[in-house]
C-alpha positions, 0 to 999 in steps of 0.5 A: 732903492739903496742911496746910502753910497749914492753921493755928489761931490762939489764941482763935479757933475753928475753923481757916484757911487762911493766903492770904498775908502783909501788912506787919503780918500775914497774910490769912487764910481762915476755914475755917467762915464761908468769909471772909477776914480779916487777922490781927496778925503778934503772933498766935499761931498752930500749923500744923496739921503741926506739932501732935502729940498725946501717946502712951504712949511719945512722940508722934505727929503729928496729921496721922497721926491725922486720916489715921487717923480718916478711915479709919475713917469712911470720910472723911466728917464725925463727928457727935458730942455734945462734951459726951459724953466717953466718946463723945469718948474712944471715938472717940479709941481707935478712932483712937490706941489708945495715945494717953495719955488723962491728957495728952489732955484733953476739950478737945482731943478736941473740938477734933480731931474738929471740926478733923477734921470741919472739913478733910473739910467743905472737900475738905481731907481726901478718900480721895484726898489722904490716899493721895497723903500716903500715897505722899508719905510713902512716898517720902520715906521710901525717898529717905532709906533709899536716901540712907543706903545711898548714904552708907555706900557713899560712905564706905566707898570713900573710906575710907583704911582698914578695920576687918578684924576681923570681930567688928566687921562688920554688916549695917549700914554700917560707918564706916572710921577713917582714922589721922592720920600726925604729921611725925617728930621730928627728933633733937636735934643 
């Protein structure tokens, strides 16, 4: 599921597909008339990777949602009436039960389900895009686990010295303090 060039323009429905840059801006493939078009670089434009949708707690990025409402309705479009609320809402549950729905707006729930039903019309979102997302994410995420590890294996070797209390020892990776030696001072004659 690659929605790197998937974008949003303000005050434009629907979503495009950034094609390339012009010297004054970009060309773009509208997602629901399948027609290209160019765009002044002065637009204002969101990647779709980059919009989060707001939680209890924090956030979590939309991509991580549509990966979640895809799953529940087995990667097919959702017909829904974007008048009915409680439809809209219900569905949202289903997909983010901790989503913070005094931030949340009807507007923006009409938006991502016809953003969702948008990426799965164009073979954007398939079951097997979302399971190389899937893989991606998982890797990656060992990657930076095995490259902590491999830091703090680095670190403790070229450390100059060693903590010895072991009060002080965890599981995790301990960072060695070095101690800085300052010249001696010569006695005045």
């Amino acid at each position: 599921m690659d929605l790197t060039k998937i974008i949003a323009i303000t005050g434009k429905s629907g979503l495009f597909e950034l094609l390339s840059q012009t010297k004054g801006g970009f060309i773009v493939k509208d997602l629901v008339a399948q027609k290209k078009l160019s765009i002044n670089a002065n637009s204002q434009v969101s990647l779709l990777q980059n919009i989060s949708i707001y939680t209890q707690d924090s956030e979590v990025s939309l991509i991580s949602v549509l990966v979640s409402i895809s799953k529940k309705h087995q990667f097919k479009e959702i017909e829904f009436d974007k008048n009915d609320t409680n439809t809209l809402r219900s569905l949202m549950k289903d997909a983010q039960p901790d989503y913070a729905e005094d931030r949340v707006y009807n507007s923006d729930l009409k938006k991502l389900f016809t953003w969702y039903n948008i990426l799965v019309k164009n073979g954007i979102i398939t079951e097997e895009s979302v399971k190389a997302y899937e893989d991606n994410l998982a890797k990656s995420s060992d990657d930076s686990q095995k490259e902590n590890s491999e830091d703090c294996n680095i670190s403790q070797k070229t450390a100059t010295n060693e903590i010895s209390n072991d009060d002080t020892k965890d599981e995790a990776c301990v960072t060695k303090k070095s101690t800085k030696k300052t010249p001696a001072k010569k006695k005045a004659e």
